[in-house]
C-alpha positions in Angstrom: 0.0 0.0 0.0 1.0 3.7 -0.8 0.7 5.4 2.6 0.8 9.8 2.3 0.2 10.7 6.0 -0.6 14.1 5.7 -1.1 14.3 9.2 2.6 13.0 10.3 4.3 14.3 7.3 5.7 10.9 5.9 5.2 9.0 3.0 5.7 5.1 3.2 6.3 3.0 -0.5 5.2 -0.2 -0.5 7.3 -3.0 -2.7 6.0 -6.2 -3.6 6.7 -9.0 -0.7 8.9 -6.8 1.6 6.6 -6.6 4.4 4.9 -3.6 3.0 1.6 -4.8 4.2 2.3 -5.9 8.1 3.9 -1.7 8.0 0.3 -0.5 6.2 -1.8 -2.3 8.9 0.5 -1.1 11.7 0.4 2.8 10.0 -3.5 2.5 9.6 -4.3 2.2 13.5 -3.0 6.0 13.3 -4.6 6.9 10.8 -6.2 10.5 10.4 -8.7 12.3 8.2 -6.3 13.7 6.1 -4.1 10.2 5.6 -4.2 8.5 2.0 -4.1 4.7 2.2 -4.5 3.0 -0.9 -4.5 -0.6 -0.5 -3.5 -3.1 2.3 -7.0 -2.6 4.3 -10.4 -2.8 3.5 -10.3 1.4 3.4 -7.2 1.1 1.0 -8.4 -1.1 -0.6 -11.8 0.5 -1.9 -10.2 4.2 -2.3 -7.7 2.7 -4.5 -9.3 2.1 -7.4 -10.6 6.1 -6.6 -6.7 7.1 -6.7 -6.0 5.3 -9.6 -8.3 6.1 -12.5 -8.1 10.1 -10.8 -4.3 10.0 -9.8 -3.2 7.2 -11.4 -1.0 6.0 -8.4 -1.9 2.6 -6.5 -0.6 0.3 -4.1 2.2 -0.1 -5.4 3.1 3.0 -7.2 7.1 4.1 -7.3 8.7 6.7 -5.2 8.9 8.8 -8.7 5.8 8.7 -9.3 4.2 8.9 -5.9 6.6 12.4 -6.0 5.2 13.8 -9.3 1.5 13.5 -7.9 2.8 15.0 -4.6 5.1 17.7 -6.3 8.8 18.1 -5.2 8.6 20.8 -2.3 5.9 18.8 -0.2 7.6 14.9 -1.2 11.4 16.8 0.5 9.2 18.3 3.5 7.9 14.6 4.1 9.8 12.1 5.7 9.9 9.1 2.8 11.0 5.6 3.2 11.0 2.1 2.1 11.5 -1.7 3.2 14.0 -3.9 0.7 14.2 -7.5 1.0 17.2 -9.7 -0.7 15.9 -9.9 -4.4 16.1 -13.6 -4.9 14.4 -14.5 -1.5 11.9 -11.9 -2.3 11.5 -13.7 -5.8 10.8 -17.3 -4.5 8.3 -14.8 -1.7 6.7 -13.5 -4.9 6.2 -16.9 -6.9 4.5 -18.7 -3.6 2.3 -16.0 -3.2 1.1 -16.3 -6.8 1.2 -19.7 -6.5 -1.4 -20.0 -3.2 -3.3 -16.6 -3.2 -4.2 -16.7 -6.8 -4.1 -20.2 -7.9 -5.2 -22.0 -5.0 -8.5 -23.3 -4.3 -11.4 -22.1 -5.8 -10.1 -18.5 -7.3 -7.2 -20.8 -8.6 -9.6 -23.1 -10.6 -11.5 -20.3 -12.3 -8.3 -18.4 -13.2 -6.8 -21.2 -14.8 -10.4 -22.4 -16.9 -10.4 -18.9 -18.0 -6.8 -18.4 -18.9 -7.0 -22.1 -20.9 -10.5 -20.1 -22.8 -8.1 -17.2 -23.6 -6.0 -19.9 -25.1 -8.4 -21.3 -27.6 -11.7 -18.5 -28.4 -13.1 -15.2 -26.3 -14.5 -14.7 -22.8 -17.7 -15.1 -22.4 -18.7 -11.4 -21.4 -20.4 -12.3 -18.1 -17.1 -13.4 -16.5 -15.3 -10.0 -17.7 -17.5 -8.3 -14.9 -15.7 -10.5 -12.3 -12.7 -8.6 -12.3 -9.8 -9.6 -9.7 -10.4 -13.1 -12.0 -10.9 -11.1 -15.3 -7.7 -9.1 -14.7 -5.6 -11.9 -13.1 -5.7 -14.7 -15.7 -3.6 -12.4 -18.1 -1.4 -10.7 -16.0 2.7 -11.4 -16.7 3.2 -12.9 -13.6 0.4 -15.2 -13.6 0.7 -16.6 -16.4 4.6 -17.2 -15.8 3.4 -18.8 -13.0 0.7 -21.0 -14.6 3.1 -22.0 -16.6 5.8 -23.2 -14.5 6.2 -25.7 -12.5 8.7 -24.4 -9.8 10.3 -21.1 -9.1 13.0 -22.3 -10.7 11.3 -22.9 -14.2 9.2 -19.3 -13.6 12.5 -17.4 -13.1 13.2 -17.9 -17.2 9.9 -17.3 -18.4 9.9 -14.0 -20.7 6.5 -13.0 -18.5 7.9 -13.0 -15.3 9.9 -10.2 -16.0 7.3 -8.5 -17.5 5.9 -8.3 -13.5 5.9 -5.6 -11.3 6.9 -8.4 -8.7 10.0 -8.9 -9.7 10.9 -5.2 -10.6 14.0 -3.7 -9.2 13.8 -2.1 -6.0 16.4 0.3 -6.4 14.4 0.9 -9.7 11.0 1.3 -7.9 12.9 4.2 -5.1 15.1 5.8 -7.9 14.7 8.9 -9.9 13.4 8.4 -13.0 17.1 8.8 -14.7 17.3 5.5 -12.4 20.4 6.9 -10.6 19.1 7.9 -7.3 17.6 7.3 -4.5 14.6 9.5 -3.8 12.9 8.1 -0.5 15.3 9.4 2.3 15.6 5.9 4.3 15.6 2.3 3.5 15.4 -0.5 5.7 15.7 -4.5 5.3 13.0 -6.8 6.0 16.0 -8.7 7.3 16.5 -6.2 9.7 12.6 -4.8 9.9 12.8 -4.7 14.0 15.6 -2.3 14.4 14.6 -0.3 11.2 11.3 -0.3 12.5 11.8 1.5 15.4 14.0 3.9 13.5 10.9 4.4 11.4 8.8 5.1 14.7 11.4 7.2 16.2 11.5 9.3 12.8 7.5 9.8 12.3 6.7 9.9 16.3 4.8 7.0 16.5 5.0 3.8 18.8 2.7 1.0 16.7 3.5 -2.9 16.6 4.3 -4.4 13.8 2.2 -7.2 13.1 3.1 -10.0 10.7 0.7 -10.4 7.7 0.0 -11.5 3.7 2.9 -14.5 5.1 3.6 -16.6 1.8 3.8 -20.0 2.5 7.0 -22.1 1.2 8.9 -24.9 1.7 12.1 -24.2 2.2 13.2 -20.7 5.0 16.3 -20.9 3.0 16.2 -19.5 -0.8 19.0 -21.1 -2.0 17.4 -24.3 -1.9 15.1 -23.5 -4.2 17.6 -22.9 -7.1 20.7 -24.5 -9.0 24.1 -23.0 -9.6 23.2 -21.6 -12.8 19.8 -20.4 -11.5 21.5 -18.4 -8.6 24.1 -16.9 -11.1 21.4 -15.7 -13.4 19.6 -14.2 -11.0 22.9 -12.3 -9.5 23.6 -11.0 -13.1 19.6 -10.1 -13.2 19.1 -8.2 -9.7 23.0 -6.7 -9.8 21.6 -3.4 -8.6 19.8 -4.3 -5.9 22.5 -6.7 -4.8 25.1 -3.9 -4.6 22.8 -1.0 -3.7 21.7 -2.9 -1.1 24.2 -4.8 0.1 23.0 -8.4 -0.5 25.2 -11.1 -1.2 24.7 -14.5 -2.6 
């Protein structure tokens, strides 16, 4: 979730699988009348769609362009930050959300029937007016996942780097001549309980951080999940983040 508090004067931006939504719900039980949360909670989540047909920002919106909405003399009176996560953990995060939240059980079933339609003729137009099914079937990173069998296989599919997902962070916080940082801290989920209460000692709130959208996954370790060659591609892929960052392999 994009969070503008208006009232604290900060501005948090939310990446993909980086704990973005346990910090939304944590922000939101200080929430004011002048705060903008766009996704994350059932608020969020219905003035979203608002934001983005009017604003054309979202839950996941970039730092640039969360700044050209805001304008630059408000975004550097705001306190702005982010939360990182190591780019290949955060990938095998990414593909086991996909995988459970939206081709598990019954929303699962009707993707995939409607992605295999796709495949062959058109959609019936009663189904387009269901859209988080409508939307889902074709987007990059579900069908890189529909199409793979492990994070390994979906890691060289042309579509799942056609995903937000599995964007560049440094990308997502940078200017957009992608050579600096705009957001004025970044922490590590790896470190989210001491950068959190940097956060809270920077905005002048005291909130828990709850733990929530988990992904569930086999393995804690990431490197399980890949071969030699897998790891090295993916080291040549998220080089950026890796050094901007300070991940390793």
């Amino acid at each position: 979730m994009t969070f503008i508090s208006n009232s604290k004067k900060f501005v948090f931006v939310h990446l993909h699988k980086c704990g973005g939504t346990s910090i939304e719900r944590a922000l939101d039980q200080e929430t004011q009348w002048n705060d903008i949360v766009l996704g994350s909670t059932k608020y969020g989540e219905k003035i979203q769609k608002v934001y983005e047909k009017k604003f054309g920002i979202y839950k996941h919106s970039s730092a640039a362009e969360i700044k050209s909405l805001m304008g630059d003399e408000v975004w550097d009176n705001y306190f702005t930050f982010s939360i990182v996560r190591h780019p290949i953990d955060r990938m095998v995060s990414f593909y086991e959300y996909l995988k459970t939240y939206y081709l598990g059980g019954p929303r699962g079933a009707a993707i995939k029937m409607m992605y295999t339609m796709d495949q062959v003729s058109s959609i019936p137009e009663p189904l387009t007016k269901l859209p988080k099914l409508y939307d889902a079937f074709r987007w990059p990173g579900i069908v890189a996942c529909l199409n793979s069998g492990s994070v390994s296989e979906f890691i060289h599919s042309e579509k799942c780097w056609q995903s937000y997902g599995t964007m560049s962070q440094f990308h997502q916080l940078a200017d957009e001549d992608g050579k600096e940082l705009l957001v004025d801290y970044v922490g590590r989920l790896e470190d989210i309980n001491a950068d959190w209460d940097h956060v809270c000692n920077k905005i002048g709130l005291s909130v828990t951080l709850p733990h929530a959208n988990k992904s569930k996954r086999k393995y804690k370790d990431w490197k399980k999940y890949f071969s030699l060659d897998d790891l090295n591609f993916l080291e040549v892929k998220y080089k950026e983040d890796m050094e901007r960052f300070s991940y390793t392999i």
